[in-house]
DRENTISE-329373 format. One record per residue (C-alpha): residue in one letter; x, y negated, z negated; residue number from 1. Coordinates in Angstrom, 1 decimal, always signed. Layout:
! DRENTISE-329373
<drenlo residuo="A" east="X" north="Y" up="Z" num="NUM"/>
...
***
This chain:
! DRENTISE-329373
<drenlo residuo="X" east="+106.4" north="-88.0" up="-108.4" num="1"/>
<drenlo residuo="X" east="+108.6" north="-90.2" up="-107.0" num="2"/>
<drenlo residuo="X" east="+108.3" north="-94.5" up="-106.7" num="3"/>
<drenlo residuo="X" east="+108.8" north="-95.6" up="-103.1" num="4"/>
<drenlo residuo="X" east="+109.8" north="-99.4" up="-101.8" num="5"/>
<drenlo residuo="X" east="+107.8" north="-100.0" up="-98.9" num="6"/>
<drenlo residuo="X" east="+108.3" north="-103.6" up="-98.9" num="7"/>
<drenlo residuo="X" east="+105.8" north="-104.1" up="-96.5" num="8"/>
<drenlo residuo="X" east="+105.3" north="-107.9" up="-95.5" num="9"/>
<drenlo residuo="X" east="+101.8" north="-109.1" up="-93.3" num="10"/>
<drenlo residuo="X" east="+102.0" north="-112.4" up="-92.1" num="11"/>
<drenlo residuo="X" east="+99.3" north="-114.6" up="-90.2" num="12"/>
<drenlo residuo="X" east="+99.1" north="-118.4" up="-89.1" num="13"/>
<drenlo residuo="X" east="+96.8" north="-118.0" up="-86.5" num="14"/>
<drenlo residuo="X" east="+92.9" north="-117.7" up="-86.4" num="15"/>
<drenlo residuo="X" east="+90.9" north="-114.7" up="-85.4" num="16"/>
<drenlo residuo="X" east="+94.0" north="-112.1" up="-85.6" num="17"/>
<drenlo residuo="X" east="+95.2" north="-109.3" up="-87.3" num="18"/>
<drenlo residuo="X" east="+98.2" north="-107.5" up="-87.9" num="19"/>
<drenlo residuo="X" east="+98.8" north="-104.3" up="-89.9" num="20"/>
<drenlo residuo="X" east="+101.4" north="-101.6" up="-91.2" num="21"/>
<drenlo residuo="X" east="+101.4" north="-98.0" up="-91.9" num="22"/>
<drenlo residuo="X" east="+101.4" north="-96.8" up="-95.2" num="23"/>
<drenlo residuo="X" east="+103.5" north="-93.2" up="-96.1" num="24"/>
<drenlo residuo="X" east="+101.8" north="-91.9" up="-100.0" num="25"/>
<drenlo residuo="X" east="+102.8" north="-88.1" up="-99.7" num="26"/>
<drenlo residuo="X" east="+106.7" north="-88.2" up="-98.2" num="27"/>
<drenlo residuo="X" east="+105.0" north="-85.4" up="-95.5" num="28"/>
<drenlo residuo="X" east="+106.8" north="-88.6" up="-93.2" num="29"/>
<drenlo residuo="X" east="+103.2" north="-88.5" up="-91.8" num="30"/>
<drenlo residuo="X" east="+100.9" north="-91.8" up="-92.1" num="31"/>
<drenlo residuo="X" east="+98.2" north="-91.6" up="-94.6" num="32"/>
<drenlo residuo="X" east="+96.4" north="-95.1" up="-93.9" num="33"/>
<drenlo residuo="X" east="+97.5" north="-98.6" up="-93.3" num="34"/>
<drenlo residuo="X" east="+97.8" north="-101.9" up="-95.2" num="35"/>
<drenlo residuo="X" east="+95.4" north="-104.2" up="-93.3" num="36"/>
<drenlo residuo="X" east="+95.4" north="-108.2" up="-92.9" num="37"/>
<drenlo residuo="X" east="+92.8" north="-110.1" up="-90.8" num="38"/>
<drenlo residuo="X" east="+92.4" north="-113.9" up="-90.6" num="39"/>
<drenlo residuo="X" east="+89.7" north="-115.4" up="-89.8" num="40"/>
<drenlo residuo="X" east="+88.1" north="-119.3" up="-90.1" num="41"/>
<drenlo residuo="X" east="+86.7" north="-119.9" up="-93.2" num="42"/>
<drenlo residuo="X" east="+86.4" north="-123.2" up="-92.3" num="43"/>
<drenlo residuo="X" east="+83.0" north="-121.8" up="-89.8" num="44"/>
<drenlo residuo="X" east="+82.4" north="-118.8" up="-92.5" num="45"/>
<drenlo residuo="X" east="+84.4" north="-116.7" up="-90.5" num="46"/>
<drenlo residuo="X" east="+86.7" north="-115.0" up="-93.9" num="47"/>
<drenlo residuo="X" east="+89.7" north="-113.8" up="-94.2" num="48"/>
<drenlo residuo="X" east="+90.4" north="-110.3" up="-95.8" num="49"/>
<drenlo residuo="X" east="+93.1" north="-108.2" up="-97.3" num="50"/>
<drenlo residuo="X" east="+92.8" north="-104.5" up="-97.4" num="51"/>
<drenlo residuo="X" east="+93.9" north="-100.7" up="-96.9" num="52"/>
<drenlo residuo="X" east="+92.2" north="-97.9" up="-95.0" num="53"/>
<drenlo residuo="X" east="+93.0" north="-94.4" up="-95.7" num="54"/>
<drenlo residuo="X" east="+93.3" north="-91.7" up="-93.1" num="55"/>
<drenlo residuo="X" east="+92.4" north="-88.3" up="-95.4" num="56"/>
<drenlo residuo="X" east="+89.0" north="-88.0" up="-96.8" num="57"/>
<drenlo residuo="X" east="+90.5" north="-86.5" up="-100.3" num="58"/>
<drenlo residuo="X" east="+91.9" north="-90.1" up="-101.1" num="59"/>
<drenlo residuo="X" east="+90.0" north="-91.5" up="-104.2" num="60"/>
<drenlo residuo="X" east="+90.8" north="-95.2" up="-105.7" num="61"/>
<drenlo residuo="X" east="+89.1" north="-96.2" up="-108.9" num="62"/>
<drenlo residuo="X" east="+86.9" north="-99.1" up="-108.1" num="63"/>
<drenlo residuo="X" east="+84.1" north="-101.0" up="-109.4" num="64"/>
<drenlo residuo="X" east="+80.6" north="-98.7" up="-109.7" num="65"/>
<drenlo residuo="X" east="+78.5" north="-102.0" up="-110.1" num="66"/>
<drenlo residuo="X" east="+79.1" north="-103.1" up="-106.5" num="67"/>
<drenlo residuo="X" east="+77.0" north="-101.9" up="-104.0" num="68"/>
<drenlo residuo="X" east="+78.7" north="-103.9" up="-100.8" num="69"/>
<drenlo residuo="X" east="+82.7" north="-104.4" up="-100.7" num="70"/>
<drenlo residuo="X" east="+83.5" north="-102.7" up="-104.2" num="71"/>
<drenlo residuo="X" east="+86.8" north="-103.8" up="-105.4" num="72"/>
<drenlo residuo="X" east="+89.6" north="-101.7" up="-107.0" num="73"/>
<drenlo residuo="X" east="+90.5" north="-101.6" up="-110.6" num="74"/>
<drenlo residuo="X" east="+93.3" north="-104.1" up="-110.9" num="75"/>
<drenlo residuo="X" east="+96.2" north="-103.4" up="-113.5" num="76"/>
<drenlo residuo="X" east="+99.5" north="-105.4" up="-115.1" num="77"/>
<drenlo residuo="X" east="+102.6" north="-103.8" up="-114.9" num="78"/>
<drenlo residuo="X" east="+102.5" north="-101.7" up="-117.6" num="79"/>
<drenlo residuo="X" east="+98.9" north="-101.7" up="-118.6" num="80"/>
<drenlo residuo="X" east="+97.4" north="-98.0" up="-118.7" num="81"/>
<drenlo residuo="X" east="+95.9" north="-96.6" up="-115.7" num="82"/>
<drenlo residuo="X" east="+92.5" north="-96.2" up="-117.2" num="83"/>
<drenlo residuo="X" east="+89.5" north="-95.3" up="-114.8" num="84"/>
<drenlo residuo="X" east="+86.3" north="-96.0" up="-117.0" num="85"/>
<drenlo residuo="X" east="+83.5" north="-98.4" up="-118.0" num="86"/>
<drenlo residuo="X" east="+82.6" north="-100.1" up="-114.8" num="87"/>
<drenlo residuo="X" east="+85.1" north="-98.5" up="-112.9" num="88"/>
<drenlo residuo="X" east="+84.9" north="-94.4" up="-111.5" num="89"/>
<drenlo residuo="X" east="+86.8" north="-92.6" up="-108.7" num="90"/>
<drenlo residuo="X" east="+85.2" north="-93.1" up="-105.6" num="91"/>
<drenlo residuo="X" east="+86.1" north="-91.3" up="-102.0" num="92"/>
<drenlo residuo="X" east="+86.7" north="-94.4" up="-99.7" num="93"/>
<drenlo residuo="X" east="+88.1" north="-94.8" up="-96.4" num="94"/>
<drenlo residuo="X" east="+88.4" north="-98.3" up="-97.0" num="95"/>
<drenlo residuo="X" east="+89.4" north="-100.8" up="-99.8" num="96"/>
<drenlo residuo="X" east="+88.3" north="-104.8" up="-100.0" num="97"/>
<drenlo residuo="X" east="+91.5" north="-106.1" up="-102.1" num="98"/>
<drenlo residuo="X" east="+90.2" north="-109.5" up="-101.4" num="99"/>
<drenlo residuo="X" east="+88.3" north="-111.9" up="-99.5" num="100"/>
<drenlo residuo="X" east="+87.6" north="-115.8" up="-98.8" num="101"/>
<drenlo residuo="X" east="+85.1" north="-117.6" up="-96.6" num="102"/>
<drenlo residuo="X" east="+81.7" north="-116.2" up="-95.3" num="103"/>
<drenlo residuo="X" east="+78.6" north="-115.8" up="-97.3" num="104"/>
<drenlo residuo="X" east="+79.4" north="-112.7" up="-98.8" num="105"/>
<drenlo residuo="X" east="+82.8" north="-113.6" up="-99.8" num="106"/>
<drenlo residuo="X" east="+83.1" north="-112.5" up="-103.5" num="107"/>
<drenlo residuo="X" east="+87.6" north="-112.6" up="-103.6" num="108"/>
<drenlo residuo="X" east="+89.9" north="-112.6" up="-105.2" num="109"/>
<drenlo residuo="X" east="+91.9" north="-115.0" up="-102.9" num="110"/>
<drenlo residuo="X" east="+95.2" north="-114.6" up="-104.7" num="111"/>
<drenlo residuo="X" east="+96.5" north="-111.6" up="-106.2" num="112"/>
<drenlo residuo="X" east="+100.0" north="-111.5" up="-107.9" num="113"/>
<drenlo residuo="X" east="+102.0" north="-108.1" up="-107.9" num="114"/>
<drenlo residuo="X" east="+99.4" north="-106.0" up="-109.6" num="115"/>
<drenlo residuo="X" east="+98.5" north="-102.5" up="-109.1" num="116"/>
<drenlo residuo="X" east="+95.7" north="-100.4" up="-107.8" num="117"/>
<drenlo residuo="X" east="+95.3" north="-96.7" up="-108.9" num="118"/>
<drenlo residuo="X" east="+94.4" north="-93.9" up="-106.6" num="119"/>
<drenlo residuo="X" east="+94.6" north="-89.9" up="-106.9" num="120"/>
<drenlo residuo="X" east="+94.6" north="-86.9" up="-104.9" num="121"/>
<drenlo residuo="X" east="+92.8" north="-83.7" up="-106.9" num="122"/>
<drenlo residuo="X" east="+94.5" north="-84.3" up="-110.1" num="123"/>
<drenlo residuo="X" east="+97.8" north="-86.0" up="-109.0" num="124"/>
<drenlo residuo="X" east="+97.2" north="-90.0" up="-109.6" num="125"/>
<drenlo residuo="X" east="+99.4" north="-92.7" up="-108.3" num="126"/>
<drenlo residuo="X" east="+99.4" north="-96.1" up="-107.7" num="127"/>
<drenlo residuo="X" east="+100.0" north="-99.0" up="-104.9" num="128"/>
<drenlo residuo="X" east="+101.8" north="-102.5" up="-106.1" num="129"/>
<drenlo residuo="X" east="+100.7" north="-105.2" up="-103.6" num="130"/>
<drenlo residuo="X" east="+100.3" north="-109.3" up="-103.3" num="131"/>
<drenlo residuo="X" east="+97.6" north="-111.0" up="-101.8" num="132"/>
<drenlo residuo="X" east="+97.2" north="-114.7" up="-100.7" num="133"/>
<drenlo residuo="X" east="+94.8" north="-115.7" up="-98.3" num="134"/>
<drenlo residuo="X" east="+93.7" north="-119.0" up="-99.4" num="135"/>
<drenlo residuo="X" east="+92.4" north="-121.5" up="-96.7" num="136"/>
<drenlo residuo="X" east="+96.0" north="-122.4" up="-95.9" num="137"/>
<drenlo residuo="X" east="+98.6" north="-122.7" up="-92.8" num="138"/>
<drenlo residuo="X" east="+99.5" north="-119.3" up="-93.5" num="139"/>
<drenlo residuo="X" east="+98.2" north="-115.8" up="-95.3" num="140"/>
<drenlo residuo="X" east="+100.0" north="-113.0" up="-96.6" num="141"/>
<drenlo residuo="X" east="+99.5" north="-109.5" up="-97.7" num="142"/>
<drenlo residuo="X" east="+102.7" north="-107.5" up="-99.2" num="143"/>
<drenlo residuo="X" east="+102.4" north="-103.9" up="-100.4" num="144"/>
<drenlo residuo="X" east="+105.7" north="-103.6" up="-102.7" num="145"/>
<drenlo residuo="X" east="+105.7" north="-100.4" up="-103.9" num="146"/>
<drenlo residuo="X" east="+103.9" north="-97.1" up="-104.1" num="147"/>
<drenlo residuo="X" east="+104.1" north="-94.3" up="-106.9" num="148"/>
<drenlo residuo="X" east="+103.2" north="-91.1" up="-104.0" num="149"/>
<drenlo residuo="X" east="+102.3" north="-88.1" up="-104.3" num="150"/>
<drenlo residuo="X" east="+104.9" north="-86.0" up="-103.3" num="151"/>
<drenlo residuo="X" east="+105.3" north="-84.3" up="-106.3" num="152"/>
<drenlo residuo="X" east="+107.9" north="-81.8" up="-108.0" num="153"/>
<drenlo residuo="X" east="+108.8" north="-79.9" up="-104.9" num="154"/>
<drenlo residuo="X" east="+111.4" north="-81.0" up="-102.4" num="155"/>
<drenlo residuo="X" east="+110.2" north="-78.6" up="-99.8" num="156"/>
<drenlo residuo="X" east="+107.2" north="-78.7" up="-97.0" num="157"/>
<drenlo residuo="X" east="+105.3" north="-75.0" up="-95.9" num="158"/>
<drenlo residuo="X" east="+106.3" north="-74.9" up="-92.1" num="159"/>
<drenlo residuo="X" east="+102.5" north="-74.9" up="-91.5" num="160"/>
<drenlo residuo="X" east="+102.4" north="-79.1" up="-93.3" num="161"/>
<drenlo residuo="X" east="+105.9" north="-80.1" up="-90.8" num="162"/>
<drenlo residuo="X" east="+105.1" north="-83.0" up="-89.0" num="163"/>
<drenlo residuo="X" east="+105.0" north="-82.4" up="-85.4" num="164"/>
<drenlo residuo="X" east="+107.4" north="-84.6" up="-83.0" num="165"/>
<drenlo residuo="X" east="+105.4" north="-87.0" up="-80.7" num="166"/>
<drenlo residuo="X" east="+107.2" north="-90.0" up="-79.5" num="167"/>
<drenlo residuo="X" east="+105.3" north="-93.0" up="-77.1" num="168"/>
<drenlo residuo="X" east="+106.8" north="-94.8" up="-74.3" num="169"/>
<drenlo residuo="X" east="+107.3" north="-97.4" up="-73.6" num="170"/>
<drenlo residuo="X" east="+106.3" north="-98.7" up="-77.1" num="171"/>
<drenlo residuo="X" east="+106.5" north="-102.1" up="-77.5" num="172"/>
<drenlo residuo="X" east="+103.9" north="-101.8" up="-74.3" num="173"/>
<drenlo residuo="X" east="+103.6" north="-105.0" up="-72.1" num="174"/>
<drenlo residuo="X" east="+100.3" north="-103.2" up="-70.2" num="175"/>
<drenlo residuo="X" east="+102.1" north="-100.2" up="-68.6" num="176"/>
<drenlo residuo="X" east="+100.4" north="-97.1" up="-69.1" num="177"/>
<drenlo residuo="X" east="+101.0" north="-95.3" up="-72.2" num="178"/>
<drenlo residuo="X" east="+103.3" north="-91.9" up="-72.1" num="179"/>
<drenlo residuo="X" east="+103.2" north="-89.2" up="-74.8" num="180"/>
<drenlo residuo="X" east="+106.3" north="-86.5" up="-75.1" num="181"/>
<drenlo residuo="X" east="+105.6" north="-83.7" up="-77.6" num="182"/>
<drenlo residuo="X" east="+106.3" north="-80.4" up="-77.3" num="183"/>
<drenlo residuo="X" east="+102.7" north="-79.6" up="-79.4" num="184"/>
<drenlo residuo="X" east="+99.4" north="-79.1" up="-78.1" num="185"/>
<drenlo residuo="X" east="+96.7" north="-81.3" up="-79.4" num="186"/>
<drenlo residuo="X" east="+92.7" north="-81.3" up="-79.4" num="187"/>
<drenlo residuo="X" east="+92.2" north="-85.3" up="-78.8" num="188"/>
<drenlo residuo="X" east="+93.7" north="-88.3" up="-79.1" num="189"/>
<drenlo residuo="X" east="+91.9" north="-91.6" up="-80.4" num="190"/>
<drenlo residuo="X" east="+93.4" north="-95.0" up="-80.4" num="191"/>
<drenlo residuo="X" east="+92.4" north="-97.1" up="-82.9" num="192"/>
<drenlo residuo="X" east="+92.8" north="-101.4" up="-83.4" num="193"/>
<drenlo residuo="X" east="+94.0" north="-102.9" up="-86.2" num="194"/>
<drenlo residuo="X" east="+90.6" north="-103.1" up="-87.9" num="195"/>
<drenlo residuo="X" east="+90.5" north="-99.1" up="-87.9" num="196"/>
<drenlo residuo="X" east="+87.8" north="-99.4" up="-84.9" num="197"/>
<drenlo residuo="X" east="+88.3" north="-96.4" up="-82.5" num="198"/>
<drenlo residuo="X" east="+88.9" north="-97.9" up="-78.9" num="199"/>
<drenlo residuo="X" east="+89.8" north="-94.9" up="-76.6" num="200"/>
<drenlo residuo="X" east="+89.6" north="-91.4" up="-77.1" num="201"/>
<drenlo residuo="X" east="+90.8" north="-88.6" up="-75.2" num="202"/>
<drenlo residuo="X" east="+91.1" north="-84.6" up="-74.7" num="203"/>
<drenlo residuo="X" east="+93.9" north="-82.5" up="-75.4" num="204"/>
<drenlo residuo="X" east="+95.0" north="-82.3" up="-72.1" num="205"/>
<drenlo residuo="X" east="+96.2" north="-86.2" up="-71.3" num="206"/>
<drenlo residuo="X" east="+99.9" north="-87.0" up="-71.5" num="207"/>
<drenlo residuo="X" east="+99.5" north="-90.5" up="-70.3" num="208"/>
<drenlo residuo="X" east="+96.7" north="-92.9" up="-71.0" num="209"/>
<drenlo residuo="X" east="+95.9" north="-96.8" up="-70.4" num="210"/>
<drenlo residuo="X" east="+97.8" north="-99.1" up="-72.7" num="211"/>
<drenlo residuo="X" east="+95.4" north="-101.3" up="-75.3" num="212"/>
<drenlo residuo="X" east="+94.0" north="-104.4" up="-73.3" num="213"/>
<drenlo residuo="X" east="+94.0" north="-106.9" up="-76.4" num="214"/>
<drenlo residuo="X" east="+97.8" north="-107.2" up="-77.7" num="215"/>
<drenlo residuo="X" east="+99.0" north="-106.4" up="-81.3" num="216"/>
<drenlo residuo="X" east="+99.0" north="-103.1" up="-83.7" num="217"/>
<drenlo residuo="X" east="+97.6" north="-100.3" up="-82.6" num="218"/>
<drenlo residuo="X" east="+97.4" north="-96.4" up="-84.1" num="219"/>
<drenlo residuo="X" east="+97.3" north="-93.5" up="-81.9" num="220"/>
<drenlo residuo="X" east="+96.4" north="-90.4" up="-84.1" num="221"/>
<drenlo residuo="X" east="+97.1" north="-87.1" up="-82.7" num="222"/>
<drenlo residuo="X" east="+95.1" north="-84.0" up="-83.9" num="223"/>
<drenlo residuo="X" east="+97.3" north="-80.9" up="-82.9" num="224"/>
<drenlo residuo="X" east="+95.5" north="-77.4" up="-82.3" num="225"/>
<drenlo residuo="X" east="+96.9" north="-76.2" up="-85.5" num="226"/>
<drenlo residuo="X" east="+94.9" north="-78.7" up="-87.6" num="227"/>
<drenlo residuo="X" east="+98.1" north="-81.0" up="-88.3" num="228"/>
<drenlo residuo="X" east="+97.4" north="-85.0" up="-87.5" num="229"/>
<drenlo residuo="X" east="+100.1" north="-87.4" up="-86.8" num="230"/>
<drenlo residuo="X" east="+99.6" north="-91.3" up="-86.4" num="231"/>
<drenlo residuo="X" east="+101.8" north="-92.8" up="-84.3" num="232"/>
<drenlo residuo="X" east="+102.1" north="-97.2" up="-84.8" num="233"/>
<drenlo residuo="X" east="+101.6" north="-98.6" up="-80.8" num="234"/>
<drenlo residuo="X" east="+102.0" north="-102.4" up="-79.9" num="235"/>
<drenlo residuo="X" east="+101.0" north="-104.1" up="-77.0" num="236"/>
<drenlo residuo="X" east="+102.9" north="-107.0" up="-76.3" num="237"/>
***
């Protein structure tokens, strides 16, 4: 297993946006979800939040089992153990609350200082060191340091796991319409916002499609006739 510096660094200063940046767990140099900051107005109960969505469905991050709505992850020191127990169990999500202010169901933290979240694959656990602070102020940040993946002992990829080739032009986008090169075939195509929310889909056979109308961070994930994905990072200027 090998310890990765993503040095990811989310920035907002303006209400009602969102930004976000792809996150890499398995060294297949194919996305496997996204670090995800929104801000909001918690001023009018509008909240801000801090999280991560995962692509693969196999992804499981210990989090609390006492939580019905917005369970939080296990948070750890640096060198604390990476127990999963007591309150906390392994739990398939597609979507993790690191924090939250503002809004009536707003349970935080707000603030959250180089700690580390554990999450696992089958038997292979690893873990995600990130910063949080979205207090009510000028400005709120999300950084995702580092990640322990799960690559592990082999340096090699079965030519059936290769990431195929897809490029998009022109990306940054200023509203032109969308062009996809690949020498793969593909099943569909969705488009997704920074909030994970599919906006566009499409069939295998498109090669150009209608740029995103709202501007920012977009992810175009591929699903090739072989079964591979690839997620491609798209923003409209």
């Amino acid at each position: 297993m090998t310890a990765l510096d993503l040095n990811i660094d989310l920035a907002l200063s303006t209400n009602f946006t969102a930004d976000s940046a792809a996150l890499e767990l398995d060294c297949d140099d194919s996305f496997d979800g996204w670090a995800l900051l929104l801000s909001g107005y918690p001023a009018v109960d509008a909240p801000n939040y801090a999280m991560l969505r995962f692509v693969d469905s196999d992804i499981e991050v210990c989090q609390d089992m006492a939580l019905q709505y917005m369970k939080r992850p296990q948070y750890y020191d640096l060198g604390q153990m990476l127990d999963c127990s007591g309150d906390f169990g392994w739990q398939n999500t597609a979507q993790v609350y690191l924090g939250n202010l503002g809004g009536f169901s707003a349970i935080g933290p707000a603030v959250i200082d180089s700690l580390y979240i554990a999450y696992r694959r089958g038997e292979t656990m690893g873990w995600i060191e990130l910063s949080v602070d979205i207090n009510d102020d000028a400005e709120i940040d999300m950084q995702v340091h580092r990640v322990l993946s799960l690559c592990g002992n082999t340096t090699s990829v079965a030519p059936n796991e290769l990431p195929a080739t897809v490029s998009l032009f022109p990306n940054p986008s200023n509203g032109e319409t969308i062009n996809v090169k690949s020498a793969d075939a593909w099943r569909s195509i969705d488009v997704l916002d920074a909030t994970g929310r599919t906006i566009a889909q499409y069939n295998g056979t498109v090669r150009t499609f209608a740029a995103p109308e709202v501007a920012g961070a977009h992810l175009v994930r591929f699903l090739h006739a072989d079964g591979r994905r690839t997620t491609e990072r798209l923003v409209r200027c």
